[in-house]
N, C-alpha and C positions, 0 to 999 in steps of 0.2 A: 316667402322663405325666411324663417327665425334662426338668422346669422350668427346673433349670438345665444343660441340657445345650449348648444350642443360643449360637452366636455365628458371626455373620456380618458384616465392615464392608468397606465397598468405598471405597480412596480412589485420589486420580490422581497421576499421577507425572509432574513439570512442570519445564518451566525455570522459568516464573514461581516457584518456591518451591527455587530451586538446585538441584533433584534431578539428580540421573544414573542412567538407567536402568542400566547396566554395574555402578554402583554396588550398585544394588538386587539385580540379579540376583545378582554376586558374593557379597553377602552372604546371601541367601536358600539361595543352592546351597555356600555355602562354601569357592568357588573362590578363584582367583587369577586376576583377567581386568585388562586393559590398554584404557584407555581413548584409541579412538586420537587420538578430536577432543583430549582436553587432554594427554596423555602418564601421565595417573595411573595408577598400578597398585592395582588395589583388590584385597588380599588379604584375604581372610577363611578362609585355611583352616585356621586355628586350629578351628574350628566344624566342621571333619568328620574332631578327631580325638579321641581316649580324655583324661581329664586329673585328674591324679592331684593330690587335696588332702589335706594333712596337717592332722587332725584331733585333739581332746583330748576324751574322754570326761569324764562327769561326777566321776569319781575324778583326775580331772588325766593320767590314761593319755593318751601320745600313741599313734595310729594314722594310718595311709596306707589312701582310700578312689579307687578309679578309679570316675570321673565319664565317663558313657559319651560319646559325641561328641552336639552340637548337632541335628547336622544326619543323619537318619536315611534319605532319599532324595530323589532327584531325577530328573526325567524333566523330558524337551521333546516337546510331544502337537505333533501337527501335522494337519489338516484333514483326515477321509479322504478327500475329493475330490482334493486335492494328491499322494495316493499316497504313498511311500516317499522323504522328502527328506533329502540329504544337509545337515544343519545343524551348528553349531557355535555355542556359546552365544557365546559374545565375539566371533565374525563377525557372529553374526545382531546383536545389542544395540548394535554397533559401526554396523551398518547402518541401524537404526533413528534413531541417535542422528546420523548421515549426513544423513539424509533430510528431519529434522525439521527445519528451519533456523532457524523464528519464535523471537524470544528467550524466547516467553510459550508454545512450544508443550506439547503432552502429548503424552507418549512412550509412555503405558502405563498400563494402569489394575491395580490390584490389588486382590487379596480375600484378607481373612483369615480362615481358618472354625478352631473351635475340636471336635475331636472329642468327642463325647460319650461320656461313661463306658460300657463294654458292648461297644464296637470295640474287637476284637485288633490287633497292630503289623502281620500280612497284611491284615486288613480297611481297614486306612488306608489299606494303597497300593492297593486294590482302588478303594475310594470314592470319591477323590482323582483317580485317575486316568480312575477314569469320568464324576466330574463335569467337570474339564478336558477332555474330548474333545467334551462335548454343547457346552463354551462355545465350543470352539476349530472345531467343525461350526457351530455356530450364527453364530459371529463370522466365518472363514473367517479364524483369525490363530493364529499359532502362543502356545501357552502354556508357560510354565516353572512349573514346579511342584515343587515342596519343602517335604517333611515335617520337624518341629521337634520336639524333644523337649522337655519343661520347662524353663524358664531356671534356670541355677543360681546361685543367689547367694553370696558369702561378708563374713562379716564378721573382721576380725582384732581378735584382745584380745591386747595387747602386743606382743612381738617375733613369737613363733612360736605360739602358738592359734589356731586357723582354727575358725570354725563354720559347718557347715553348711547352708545354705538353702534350700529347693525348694518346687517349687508344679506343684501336680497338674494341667498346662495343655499336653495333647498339640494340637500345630496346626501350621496349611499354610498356607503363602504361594503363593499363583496369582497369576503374572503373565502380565498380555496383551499382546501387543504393538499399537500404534497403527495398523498396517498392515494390511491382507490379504495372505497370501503364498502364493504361486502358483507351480507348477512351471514350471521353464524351462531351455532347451539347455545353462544354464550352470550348473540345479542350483534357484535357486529366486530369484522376483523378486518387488518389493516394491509392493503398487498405488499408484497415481497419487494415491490421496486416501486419506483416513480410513477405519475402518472404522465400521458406522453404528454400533455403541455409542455411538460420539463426533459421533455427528449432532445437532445442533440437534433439540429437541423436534417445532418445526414444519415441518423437513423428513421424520423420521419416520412421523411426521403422516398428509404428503399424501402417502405411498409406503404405507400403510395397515398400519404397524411401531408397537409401545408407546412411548409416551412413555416418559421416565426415569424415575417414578416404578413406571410399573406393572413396567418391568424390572428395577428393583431389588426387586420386589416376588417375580419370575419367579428371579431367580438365589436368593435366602432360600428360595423355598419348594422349585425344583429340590433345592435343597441338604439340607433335612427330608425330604422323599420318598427320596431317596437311601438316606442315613440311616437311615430307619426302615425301610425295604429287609434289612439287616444287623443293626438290634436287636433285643433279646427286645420282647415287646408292652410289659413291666412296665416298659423307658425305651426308648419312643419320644420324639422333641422333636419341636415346635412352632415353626416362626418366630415365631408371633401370643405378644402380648402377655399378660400377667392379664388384664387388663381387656378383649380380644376374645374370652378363652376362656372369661369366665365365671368367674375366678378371683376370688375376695375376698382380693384380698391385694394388698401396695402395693409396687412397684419399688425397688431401692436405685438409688443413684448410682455411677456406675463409676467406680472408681476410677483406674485406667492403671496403667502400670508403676511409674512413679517414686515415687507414693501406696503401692503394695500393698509396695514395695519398703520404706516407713517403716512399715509395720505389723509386718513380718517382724521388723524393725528396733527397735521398740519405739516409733515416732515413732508420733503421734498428731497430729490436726488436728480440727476441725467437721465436717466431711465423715463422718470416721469415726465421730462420734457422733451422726451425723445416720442414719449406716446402723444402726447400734445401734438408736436409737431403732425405726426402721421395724420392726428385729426386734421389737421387743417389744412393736408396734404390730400385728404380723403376728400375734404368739403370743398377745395377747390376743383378733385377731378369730377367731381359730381354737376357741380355747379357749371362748368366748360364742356360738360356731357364726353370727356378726353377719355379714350383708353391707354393704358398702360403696357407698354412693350417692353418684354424680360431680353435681359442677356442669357443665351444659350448657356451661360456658366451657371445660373439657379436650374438649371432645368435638371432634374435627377427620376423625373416623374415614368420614362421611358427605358432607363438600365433598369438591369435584372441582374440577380447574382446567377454563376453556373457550378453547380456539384455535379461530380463524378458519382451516378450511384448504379450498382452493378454492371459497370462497362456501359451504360446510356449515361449522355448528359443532360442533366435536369435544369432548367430555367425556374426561377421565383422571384418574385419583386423586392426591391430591395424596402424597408421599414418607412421609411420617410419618403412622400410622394415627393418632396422639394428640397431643396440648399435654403439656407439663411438666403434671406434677400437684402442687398448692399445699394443704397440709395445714388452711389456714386455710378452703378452697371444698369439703372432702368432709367427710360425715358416717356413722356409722355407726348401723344398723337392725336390728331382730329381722324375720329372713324372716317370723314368722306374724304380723307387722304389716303392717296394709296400708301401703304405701308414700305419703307423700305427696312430692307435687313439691319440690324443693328453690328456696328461694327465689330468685331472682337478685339481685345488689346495686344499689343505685341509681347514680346517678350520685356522690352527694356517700360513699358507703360506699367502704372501700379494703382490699385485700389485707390487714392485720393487723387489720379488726373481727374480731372473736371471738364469734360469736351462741352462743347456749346449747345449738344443736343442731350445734353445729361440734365439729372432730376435737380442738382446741385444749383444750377444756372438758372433753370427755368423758376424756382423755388425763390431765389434771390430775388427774380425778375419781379416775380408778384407780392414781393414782401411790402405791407405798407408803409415799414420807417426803420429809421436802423438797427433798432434797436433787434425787431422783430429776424432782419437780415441777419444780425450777429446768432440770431437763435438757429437760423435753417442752420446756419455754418456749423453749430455748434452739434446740433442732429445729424450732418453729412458726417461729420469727425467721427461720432459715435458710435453710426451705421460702419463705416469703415475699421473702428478700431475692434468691433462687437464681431467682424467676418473675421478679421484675420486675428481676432482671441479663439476661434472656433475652431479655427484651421491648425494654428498649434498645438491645441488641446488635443484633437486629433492626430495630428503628428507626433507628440506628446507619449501619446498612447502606446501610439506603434513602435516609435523607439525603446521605449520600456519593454515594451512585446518581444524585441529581437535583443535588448540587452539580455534580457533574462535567460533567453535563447542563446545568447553567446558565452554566458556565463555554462551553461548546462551541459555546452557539447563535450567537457572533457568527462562528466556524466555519462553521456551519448556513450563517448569511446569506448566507456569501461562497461557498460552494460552490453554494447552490440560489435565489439572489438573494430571497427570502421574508425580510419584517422578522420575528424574532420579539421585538423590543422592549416590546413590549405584555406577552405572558405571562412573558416574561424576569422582570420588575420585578415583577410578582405572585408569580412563583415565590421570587425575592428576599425580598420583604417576609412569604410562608407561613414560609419556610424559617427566618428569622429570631427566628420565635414559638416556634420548636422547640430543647429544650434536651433533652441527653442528656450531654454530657461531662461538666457541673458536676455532672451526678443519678449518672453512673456515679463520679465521683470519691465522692462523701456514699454511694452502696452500697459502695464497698471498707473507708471508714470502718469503715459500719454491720458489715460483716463482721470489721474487725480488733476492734469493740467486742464482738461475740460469743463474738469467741475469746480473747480478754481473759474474759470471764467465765466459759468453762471451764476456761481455767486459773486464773481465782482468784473463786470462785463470790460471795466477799463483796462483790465488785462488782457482783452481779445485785440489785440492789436494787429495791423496787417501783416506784419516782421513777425509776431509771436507765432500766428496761424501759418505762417508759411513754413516757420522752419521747424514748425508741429508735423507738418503735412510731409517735408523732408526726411524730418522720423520715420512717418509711417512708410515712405517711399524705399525707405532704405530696410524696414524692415519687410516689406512686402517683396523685396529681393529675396532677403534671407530665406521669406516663406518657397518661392520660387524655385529658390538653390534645394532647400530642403528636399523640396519635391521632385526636382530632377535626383538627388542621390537616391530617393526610398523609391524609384522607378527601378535602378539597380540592385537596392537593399533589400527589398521586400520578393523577388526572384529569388535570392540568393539566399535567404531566411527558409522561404518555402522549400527551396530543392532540400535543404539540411533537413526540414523537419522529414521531408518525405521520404529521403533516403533512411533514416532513423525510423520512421516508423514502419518502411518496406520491411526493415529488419528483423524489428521488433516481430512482426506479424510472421517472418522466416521462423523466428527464434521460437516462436509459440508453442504450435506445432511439436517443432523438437522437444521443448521441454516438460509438455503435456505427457509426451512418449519417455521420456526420462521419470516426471512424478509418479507415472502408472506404473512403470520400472520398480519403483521404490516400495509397493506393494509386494512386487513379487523377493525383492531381497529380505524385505519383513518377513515374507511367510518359509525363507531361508535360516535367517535367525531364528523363528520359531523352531523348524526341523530341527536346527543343532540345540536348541534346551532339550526339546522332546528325546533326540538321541540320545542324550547323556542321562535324561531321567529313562529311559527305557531299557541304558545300557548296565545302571543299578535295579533295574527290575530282572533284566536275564541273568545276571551273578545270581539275585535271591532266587529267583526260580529252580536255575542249575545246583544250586547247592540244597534248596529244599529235596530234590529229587537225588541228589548223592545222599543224602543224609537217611533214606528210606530205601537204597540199594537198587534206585532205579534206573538209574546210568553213573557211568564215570567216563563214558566216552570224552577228551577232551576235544576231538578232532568235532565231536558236532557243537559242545561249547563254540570254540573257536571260529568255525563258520557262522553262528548266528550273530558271537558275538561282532564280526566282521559287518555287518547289519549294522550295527550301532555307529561304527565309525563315520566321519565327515571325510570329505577329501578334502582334507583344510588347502591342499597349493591350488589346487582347482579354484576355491571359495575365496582366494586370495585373490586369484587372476581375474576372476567375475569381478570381484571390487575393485579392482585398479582400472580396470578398465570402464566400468562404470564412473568414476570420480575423472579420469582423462576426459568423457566425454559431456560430462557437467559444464568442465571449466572452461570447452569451447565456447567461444565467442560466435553471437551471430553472423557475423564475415567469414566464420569459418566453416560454416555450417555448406554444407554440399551431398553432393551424390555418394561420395566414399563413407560422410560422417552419418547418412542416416544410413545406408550398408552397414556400417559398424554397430550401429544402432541396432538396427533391426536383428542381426547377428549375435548380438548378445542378449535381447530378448528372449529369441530363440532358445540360446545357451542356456540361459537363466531357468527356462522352461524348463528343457531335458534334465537342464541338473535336477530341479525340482521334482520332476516326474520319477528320475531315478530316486530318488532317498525318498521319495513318497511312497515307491515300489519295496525298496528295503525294510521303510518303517509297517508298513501292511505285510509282509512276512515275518518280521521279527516279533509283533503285536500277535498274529495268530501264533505263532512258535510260544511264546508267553503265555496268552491265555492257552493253549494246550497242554501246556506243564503243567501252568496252576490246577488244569481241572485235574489231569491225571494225581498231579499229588491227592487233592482233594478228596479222589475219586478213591484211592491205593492207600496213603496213610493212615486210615482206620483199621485196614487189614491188617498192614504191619505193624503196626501198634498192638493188635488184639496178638498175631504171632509173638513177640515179644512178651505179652503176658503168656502166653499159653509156656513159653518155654521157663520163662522166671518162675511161675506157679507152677510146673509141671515138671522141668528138666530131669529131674533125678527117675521119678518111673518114666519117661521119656528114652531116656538113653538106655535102658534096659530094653529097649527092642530098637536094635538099629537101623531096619529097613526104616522103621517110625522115625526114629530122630533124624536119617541121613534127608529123608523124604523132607523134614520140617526143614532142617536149615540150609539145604541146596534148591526149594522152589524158588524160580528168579519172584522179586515182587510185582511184577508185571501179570503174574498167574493168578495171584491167588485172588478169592474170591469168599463170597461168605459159604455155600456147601464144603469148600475144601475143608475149612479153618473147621466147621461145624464136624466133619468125618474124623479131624485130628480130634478134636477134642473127645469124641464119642469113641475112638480109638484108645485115647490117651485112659480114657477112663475106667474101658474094657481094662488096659493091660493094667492097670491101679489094682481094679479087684482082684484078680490074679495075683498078686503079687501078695496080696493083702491075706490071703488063701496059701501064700507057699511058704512052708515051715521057717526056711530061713529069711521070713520078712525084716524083722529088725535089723540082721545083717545088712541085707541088701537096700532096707532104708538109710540106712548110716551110711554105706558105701557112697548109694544114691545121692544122698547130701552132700556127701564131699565132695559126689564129679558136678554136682548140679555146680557146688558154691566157687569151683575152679573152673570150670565153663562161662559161670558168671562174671568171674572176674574176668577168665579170658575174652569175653564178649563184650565187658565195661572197656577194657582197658585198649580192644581193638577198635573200639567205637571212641573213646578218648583221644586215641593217635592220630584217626582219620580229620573229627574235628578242630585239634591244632594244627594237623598239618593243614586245612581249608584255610582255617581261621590265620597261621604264618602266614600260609600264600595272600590272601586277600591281603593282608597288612602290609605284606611285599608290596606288593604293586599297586593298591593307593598312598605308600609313602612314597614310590619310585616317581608317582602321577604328582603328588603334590610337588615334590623336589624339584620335578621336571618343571609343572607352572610357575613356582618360585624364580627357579634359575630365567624361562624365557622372562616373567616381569621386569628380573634385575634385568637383562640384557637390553627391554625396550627401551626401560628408565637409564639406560647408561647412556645410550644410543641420542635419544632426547637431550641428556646433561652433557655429551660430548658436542650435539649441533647449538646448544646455548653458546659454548666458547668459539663457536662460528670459525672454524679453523678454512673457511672457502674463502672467507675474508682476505686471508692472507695473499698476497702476490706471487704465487710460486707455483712450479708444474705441480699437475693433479699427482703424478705418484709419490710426492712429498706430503702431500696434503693428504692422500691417502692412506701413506704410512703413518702421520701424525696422528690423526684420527683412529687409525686401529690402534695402532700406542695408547692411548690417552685410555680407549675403550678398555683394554684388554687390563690398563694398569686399575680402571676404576672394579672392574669384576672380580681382580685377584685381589683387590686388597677386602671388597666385600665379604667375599668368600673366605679369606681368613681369619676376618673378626668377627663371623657370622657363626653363634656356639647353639643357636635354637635348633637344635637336630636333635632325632634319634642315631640310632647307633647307625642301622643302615644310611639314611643320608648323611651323617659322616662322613663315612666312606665313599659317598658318590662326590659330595663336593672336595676331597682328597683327591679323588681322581680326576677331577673338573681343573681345580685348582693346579696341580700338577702339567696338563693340558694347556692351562692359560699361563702358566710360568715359562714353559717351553716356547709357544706361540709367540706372547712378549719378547722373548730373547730374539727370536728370530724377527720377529716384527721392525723390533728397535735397532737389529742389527741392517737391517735393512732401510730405513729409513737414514740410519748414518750414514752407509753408502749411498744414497740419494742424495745426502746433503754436499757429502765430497766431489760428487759430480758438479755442482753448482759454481761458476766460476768464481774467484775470489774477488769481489766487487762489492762495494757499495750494497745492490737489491740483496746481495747473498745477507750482507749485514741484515739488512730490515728484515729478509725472512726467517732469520735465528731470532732476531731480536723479539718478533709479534711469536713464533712458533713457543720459544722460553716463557713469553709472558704469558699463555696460556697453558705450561704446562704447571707453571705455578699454581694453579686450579685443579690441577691431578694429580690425586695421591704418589705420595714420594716412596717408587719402589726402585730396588737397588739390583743396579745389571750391570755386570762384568765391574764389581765394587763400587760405583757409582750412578749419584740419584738421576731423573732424567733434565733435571734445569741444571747439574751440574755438568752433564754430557756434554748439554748443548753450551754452555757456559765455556766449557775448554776448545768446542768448534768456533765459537763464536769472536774467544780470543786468538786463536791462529787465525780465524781469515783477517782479523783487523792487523794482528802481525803482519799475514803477509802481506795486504795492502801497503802497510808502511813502509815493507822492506820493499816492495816494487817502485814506491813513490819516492825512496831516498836512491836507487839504483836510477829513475828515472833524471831524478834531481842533479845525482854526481855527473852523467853521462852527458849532460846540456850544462854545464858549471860557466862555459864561457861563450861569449857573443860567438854567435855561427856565420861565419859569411855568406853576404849574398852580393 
């Protein structure tokens, strides 16, 4: 088994942490791609080319070595489902980075696997490429993938020495995209949502897919099967741990680049001698054939997390098969021992005791010289400072988690109307008990005091390590205490959020039912434009058809026009009581308020239904008209001429003319008009034929041209009298919308001066307020000269109205204020009611303005105040016995 063959890390690639997917890719493939969202161009193709470093052997010989290129291959896998797609890295990543908008979103997730020794350069891209195809089938998302050769490091000594540096570390970058990508007409489209890698645990869940853990469990072990697919038996790798396989041996610390980068280098740190250590920790349990016994406190290999998902609860493993392992909690044993249980610590024990059967002692025991001894000591410290920096970190976390949360709930309140006051103030006073920054500040201490004592060992003194070790003791309390309060904290976090989002998920529902609502009040608004254009098509209709003698009924006017109208108090009450049931809060949400809900729905409907019934009668009545005019206006037009061209021999046979000008125009028709005229023509030549023709033409003439006028001038009257009326009643309309605007706008500028503000019974407040109104309309109304004649007179009569109204209004408000007892509040409420009448126009009642009213009430009450307080004064003048 090839132990250390195996490396596997998966991390995400985010705006929340500046990333650029473009970025990434470019450098992984050692392209040059263009980033379009910001204009950057990310070049990286230094890394897929050959790179020659000048070199000094150990005799000072200079030499020239070619350094083969970074970057050894690249491929983009795509779905086999998707077929053959035509892709392109910097369109595709460009597209990605398109799509993503959120500023915190994830673009992509990657994985870095580490080849293991025994794989040839064809067997990488074999491996590689077959594992990106199962992730890129399994995800349905296109992968980029690129092979890495060893990083090469150089150091320079002096001008021109270069030495060189390398490290036996062949590896692949897998990138995923955040998408699913899917063939399409134009090549290939990106889905609508995430891909589930990136689903929420509990949506996975209930679609019966691995939580995150178990799938990072699934990509590690894919990736060893793989693997050992391609290796000899003699190194096969393991995702699993030593301590899942059964191994007696202890993990080092990873170092990362930058670290391994200072070894290469000659730098050293704690770290490094803390891996030291482990070697020789390893080499002695090897060497003593000793197995290693854990404290049940690393063990985490056995929990599982629990979600709630459709009323079942669902078990999954939790990410990390183990806990940091603490040098101070494990001991070592001879296998033909029988094992006994390892003790647990109590409560007042802490991370640096040292019992006599711990790793600490035993370590000491076999150290060959002092020196060596100061070093375990120095490795115990570090193990111990390295858990309980983890545990805070941790802790760290969670605190943040529930501040943030306590910060939010008065958020909570205003969105789901639920007090969470109560738990707020407990989570406050928990959270308060819990200290971590001041414990992680004294751990970086405690770590700079250890590296202090590798580098100069005469400071490891017996006194200095102990009352190091006190430190830690005392803060491994703290970590302790911590964890007892986030036992209660972390409950009490949780109920808040649950309660909160029970809500939320109440409130949903409702509000869904409210936005669909808001469709139907839209298609309300639209009836009342349609009305009012419909209700100037029935006026043009009904007056086309007076205008050609085809009705003057107004009774049927009237009725259709009755069609046109809105039930505005009705359409008022549908909105208020829609806006009431917006502003519920979800706490208020219940069985009454979706009743009310669903009720107005309803309502909503019927109304609709009605004036959709209205507008489909009034629309046929319209087009009815229009045809009939259509249909009738050529006739009467053509009668018209026949009598203008004709009248005079016309009226020379009366049955003829009576007959022409009493057919309603609803009769006639083209044979009528046709029989008149072939009549008309007859009686022409007759006439033409009878001795006294030129009399009877002249006479003819003259009824003709007085008929005609009488027929101009009876047709002029009818169309001013339409044309008055019409003028009537759209100046009456506009006056009308003028006057309700001014009243809304006054209504608005009277609640600016906030008269509820004031300290006083609502019928004072009430009176002031219609005062104020009534004073701001009369005086608009009187400097307001943009009228015709007729509104004139309407706002005359308005104004008249509102001067009456005011008098009685303000006389009434006076009598409210003399009811107010003579005190102190009476002061302050003249005093805030005057300050704001100074804001409203100054009109004059019973010869005075209204802040001079209030000015003369304001001075008697503070009169009579004074007179009560000097009758007060004189009455108690001398000592009172007691």
């Amino acid at each position: 088994m090839n132990n250390k063959g195996f490396h596997l890390s998966v991390s995400a690639v985010s705006k929340a942490k500046n990333h650029s997917v473009v970025a990434k890719s470019a450098y992984n493939s050692g392209s040059k791609l263009v980033d379009e969202q910001s204009g950057v161009v990310h070049d990286y193709t230094s890394k897929a080319k050959d790179k020659i470093l000048n070199l000094v052997d150990s005799d000072g010989t200079k030499y020239t070595q070619v350094i083969e290129k970074n970057v050894m291959h690249t491929a983009l896998i795509t779905p086999t489902l998707a077929g053959d797609l035509a892709v392109t890295r910097e369109g595709f990543w460009n597209d990605i980075e398109r799509i993503e908008t959120r500023k915190n979103a994830q673009l992509g997730t990657e994985i870095d696997v580490m080849f293991p020794e025994g794989i040839t350069a064809d067997q990488r891209i074999v491996l590689v490429e077959r594992y990106a195809q199962n992730l890129s089938d399994r995800y349905n998302v296109l992968v980029d993938v690129a092979i890495h050769r060893p990083h090469s490091h150089e150091k320079h000594v002096g001008e021109v020495e270069v030495v060189e540096l390398t490290s036996r570390n062949f590896h692949a970058h897998i990138l995923l995209s955040s998408r699913e990508i899917v063939a399409d007409v134009e090549g290939y489209a990106l889905s609508a949502r995430k891909n589930w890698l990136q689903w929420s645990t509990e949506e996975r869940l209930s679609k019966g897919l691995n939580g995150r853990g178990d799938e990072l469990k699934y990509q590690r072990t894919l990736w060893a099967d793989m693997a050992n697919e391609l290796l000899p038996k003699n190194k096969t790798i393991s995702e699993k741990s030593y301590r899942e396989l059964g191994i007696s041996r202890l993990p080092k610390m990873k170092l990362g680049k930058s670290l391994y980068k200072d070894i290469l280098k000659g730098n050293r740190s704690v770290i490094h001698e803390y891996n030291d250590t482990i070697d020789e920790i390893n080499a002695y349990i090897e060497k003593n054939g000793l197995v290693i016994e854990y404290d049940d406190k690393g063990r985490i290999d056995l929990e599982s997390n629990e979600q709630e998902v459709n009323g079942v609860t669902i078990h999954y493993k939790k990410r990390k098969p183990f806990a940091r392992i603490e040098l101070s909690n494990i001991r070592f044993v001879d296998p033909a021992v029988e094992l006994e249980p390892a003790i647990p610590k109590s409560n007042s024990q802490t991370h640096s005791d040292a019992a006599n059967d711990h790793a600490l002692d035993e370590l000491l025991a076999i150290s060959a010289d002092f020196v060596s001894q100061k070093k375990m000591v120095r490795s115990a410290l570090f193990s111990t400072i390295d858990a309980l920096h983890e545990e805070l970190a941790h802790q760290s976390k969670q605190i943040i988690t529930i501040d943030k949360n306590i910060k939010s709930t008065q958020r909570f309140t205003e969105e789901v109307g639920q007090d969470f006051s109560d738990p707020r103030q407990k989570m406050i006073e928990l959270a308060r008990q819990i200290s971590t920054k001041e414990q992680s500040e004294a751990l970086k201490a405690a770590l700079a005091l250890v590296e202090e004592f590798r580098q100069d060992d005469t400071l490891q003194t017996g006194r200095a390590v102990s009352r190091l070790e006190e430190q830690l003791s005392q803060i491994d309390k703290t970590v302790l205490n911590n964890k007892t309060v986030l036992k209660k904290l972390i409950p009490l976090n949780n109920e808040v959020i649950a309660d909160y989002k029970g809500l939320k998920a109440t409130l949903k529902p409702f509000a869904a039912k409210l936005n669909k609502l808001a469709t139907g009040f839209k298609a309300l608004d639209e009836i009342d434009i349609e009305k009012s254009d419909l209700s100037l098509q029935w006026d043009q209709a009904f007056s086309d058809l007076q205008d050609i003698d085809v009705t003057n009924n107004m009774d049927t006017y009237h009725k259709f026009a009755a069609f046109a109208d809105l039930d505005v108090e009705r359409f008022k009450y549908l909105q208020k009581e829609r806006e009431v049931l917006s502003t519920l809060k979800a706490v208020e949400i219940n069985a009454d308020a979706d009743t009310r809900l669903t009720a107005l729905a309803a309502d909503v409907k019927a109304f609709k239904t009605t004036n959709n019934e209205d507008i489909k009668q009034l629309k046929q009545q319209i087009n009815t008209s229009k045809k009939t005019y259509q249909r009738l206006s050529p006739f009467y037009e053509q009668r018209i001429a026949l009598l203008d061209q004709s009248e005079a021999v016309i009226v020379q046979d009366d049955d003829l003319y009576d007959e022409i000008i009493s057919t309603k125009t609803t009769q006639l028709n083209a044979d009528r008009l046709e029989d008149w005229r072939s009549r008309t023509m007859a009686l022409q030549y007759q006439l033409n034929k009878a001795h006294e023709q030129a009399k009877l033409k002249k006479e003819a003439e003259r009824a003709r041209e007085e008929a005609l006028i009488r027929r101009r001038e009876t047709l002029k009257q009818r169309r001013q009298q339409a044309s008055l009326k019409r003028q009537r009643i759209n100046e009456t309309k506009a006056y009308r919308d003028r006057f309700d605007n001014l009243v809304v706008r006054v209504r608005n500028r009277v609640n600016t001066l906030d008269f509820k503000a004031v300290d006083a019974p609502i019928e004072v407040i009430n009176a002031a307020e219609a005062v104020a109104a009534q004073a701001f309309i009369f005086t608009t109304l009187k400097h307001t000269d943009s009228f015709t004649t007729l509104q004139k007179s309407l706002r005359d009569t308005d104004a008249k109205k509102i001067a009456t109204q005011v008098q009685k209004t303000a006389t009434t408000l006076w009598q409210q204020l003399e009811r107010l007892p003579d005190n102190q509040d009476k002061v302050e409420v003249l005093t805030k009611i005057n300050e704001r009448f100074e804001h409203v126009p100054a009109i004059t009642i019973d010869g005075a303005t209204l802040t001079q009213t209030v000015t003369d009430h304001l001075q008697k009450t503070k009169n009579a105040i004074q007179a009560h307080e000097q009758a007060q004064t004189r009455r108690y003048s001398s000592p009172r016995p007691f």
